[in-house]
N, C-alpha and C positions, 0 to 999 in steps of 0.2 A: 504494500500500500504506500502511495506515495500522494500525501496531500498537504496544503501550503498554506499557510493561514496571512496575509499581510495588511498592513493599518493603511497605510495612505501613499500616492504614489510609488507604488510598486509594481512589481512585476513580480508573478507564478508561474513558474512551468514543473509539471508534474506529469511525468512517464511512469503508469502501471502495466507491466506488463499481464499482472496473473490475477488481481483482485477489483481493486477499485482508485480509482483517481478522482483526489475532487479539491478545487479551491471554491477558499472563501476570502472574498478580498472588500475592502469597506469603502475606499475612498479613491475613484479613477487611479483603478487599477487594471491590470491584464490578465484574466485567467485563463491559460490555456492546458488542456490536462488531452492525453491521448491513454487512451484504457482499452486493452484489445481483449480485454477475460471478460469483464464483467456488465461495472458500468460507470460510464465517466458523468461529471453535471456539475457544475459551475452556480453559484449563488453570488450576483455582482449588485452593490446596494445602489451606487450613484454612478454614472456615466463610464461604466465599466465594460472591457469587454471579454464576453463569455465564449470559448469556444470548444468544443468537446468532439472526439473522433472515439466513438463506441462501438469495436466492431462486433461483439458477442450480442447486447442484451436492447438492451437502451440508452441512447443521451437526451437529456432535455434539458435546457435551462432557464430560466430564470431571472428577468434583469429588471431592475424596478423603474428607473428614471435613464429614457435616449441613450440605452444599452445596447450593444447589436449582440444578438445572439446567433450564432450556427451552429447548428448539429446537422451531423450526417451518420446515419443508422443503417448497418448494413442486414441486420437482425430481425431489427421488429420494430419500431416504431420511434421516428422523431419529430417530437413537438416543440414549439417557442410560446411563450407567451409571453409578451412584452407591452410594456403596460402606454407609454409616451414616445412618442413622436421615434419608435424605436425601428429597429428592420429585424424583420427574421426570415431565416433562411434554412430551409429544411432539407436534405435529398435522402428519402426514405425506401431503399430498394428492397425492401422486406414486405412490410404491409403497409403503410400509411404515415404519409408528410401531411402536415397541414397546418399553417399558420395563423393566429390571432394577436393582432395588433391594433391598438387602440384609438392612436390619433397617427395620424399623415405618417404611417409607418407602410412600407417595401416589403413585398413576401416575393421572393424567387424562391422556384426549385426546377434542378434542371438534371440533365445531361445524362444518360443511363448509357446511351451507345456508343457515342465515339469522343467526340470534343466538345467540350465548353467554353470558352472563351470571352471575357466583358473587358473594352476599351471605354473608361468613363475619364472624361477630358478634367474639369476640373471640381474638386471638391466631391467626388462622386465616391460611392463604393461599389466594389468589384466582386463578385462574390463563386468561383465557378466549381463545381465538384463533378470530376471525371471519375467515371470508374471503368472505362475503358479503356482510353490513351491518355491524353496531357489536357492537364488543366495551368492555363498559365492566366495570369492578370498583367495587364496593364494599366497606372495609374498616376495621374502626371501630377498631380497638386493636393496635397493635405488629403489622400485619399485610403482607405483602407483595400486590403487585397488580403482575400482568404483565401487559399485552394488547399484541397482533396484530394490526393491524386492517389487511390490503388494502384493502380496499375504500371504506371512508368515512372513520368515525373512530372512532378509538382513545382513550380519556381513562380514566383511574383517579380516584378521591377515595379517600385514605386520611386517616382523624381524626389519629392521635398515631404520632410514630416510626415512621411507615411508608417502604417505598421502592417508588413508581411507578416502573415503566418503558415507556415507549408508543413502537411502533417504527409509526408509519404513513406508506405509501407512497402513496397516494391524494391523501386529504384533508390533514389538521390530525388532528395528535397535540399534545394538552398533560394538563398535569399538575396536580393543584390538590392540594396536602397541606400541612396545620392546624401540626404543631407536627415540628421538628428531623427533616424526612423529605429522602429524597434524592429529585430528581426528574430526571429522564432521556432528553430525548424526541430522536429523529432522523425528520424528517419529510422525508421527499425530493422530493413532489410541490409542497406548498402552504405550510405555515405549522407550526411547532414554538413554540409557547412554555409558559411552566410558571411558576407562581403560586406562592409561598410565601408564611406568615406571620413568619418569621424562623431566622436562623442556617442558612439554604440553601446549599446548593451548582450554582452552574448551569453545565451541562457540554454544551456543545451539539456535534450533530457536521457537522463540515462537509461539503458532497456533494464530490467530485470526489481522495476518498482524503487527506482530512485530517483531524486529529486537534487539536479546541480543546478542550484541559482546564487553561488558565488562565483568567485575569483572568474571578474569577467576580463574576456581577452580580446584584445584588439593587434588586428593584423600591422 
């Protein structure tokens, strides 16, 4: 079990491999947990972001205030519920995706066959999960970029203050973002790494239910 508790502007990254992963973060924080046993789910209070890769049971999460949730469930069922102005984004290749959002909130779910792919110009988010080939984002300004990628590879580019997050179990998930972005990758088959140009955060998660969110390294 590997779960991360943090107070205020922080960052959580928690890799379970065999039971369960979960953060709980309070104050615009990042929780990102990848749980291949059991089940991963994220509890983010203020303008956090939740994101969960649950490939056995279930992921859902939870975000109370212009949180962005993703799950993607290969199982059995992933839900969002997200209360303002928030986006959720579900791809449920089991039984059932379905999003509830409350005000001027985004529901995407996509891509089961081949590629998915979102170019959002500025301020946008990106959101694409491939379970066949490559899921990659592009994002040119203060933009978010999640991708999914089973199958090959998963890579984000975001230009300025963006945050990649690439969860791939196959191949190689890395991350490449231009100026003060956060990047995130848990690669459990092959190779995880992530490129910055300065003031980075490198948060890598370890396979076998451990949690490395110290001694961050810059290339």
């Amino acid at each position: 079990m590997g779960h991360i508790t943090c107070s205020n502007s922080s960052i959580g990254v928690a890799s379970a491999l065999s039971d369960v992963a979960h953060i709980t973060s309070a104050n615009s924080d990042i929780g990102v947990a990848s749980a291949l046993g059991d089940v991963a789910h994220i509890t983010s209070a203020n303008s956090g972001i939740g994101v969960a890769s649950a490939l056995g049971d279930v992921a859902h999460i939870t975000s109370a205030n212009s949180g962005i949730g993703v799950a993607s469930v290969l199982g059995d069922v992933g839900h969002i519920t997200c209360s303002n102005s928030s986006i959720g984004v579900a791809s449920a290749l089991g039984d059932v995706a379905h999003i509830t959002s409350a005000n001027s909130g985004i529901g995407v779910a996509s891509a089961l066959g081949d590629v998915a792919h979102i170019t959002s110009a500025n301020s946008g988010i990106g959101v694409a999960s491939v379970l066949g080939d490559v899921g990659h984002i592009t994002c040119s300004n203060s933009s978010i970029g999640v991708a999914s990628a089973l199958g090959d590879v998963a890579h984000i580019t975001s230009a300025n203050s963006g945050i990649g997050v690439a969860s791939a179990l196959g191949d190689v998930a890395h991350i490449t973002s231009a100026n003060s972005g956060i990047g995130v990758a848990s690669a459990l088959g092959d190779v995880a790494h992530i490129t910055w140009a300065g003031s980075r955060i490198d948060s890598g998660g370890q396979p076998g239910g451990v949690a490395n969110t110290s001694s961050p390294t810059y290339p």
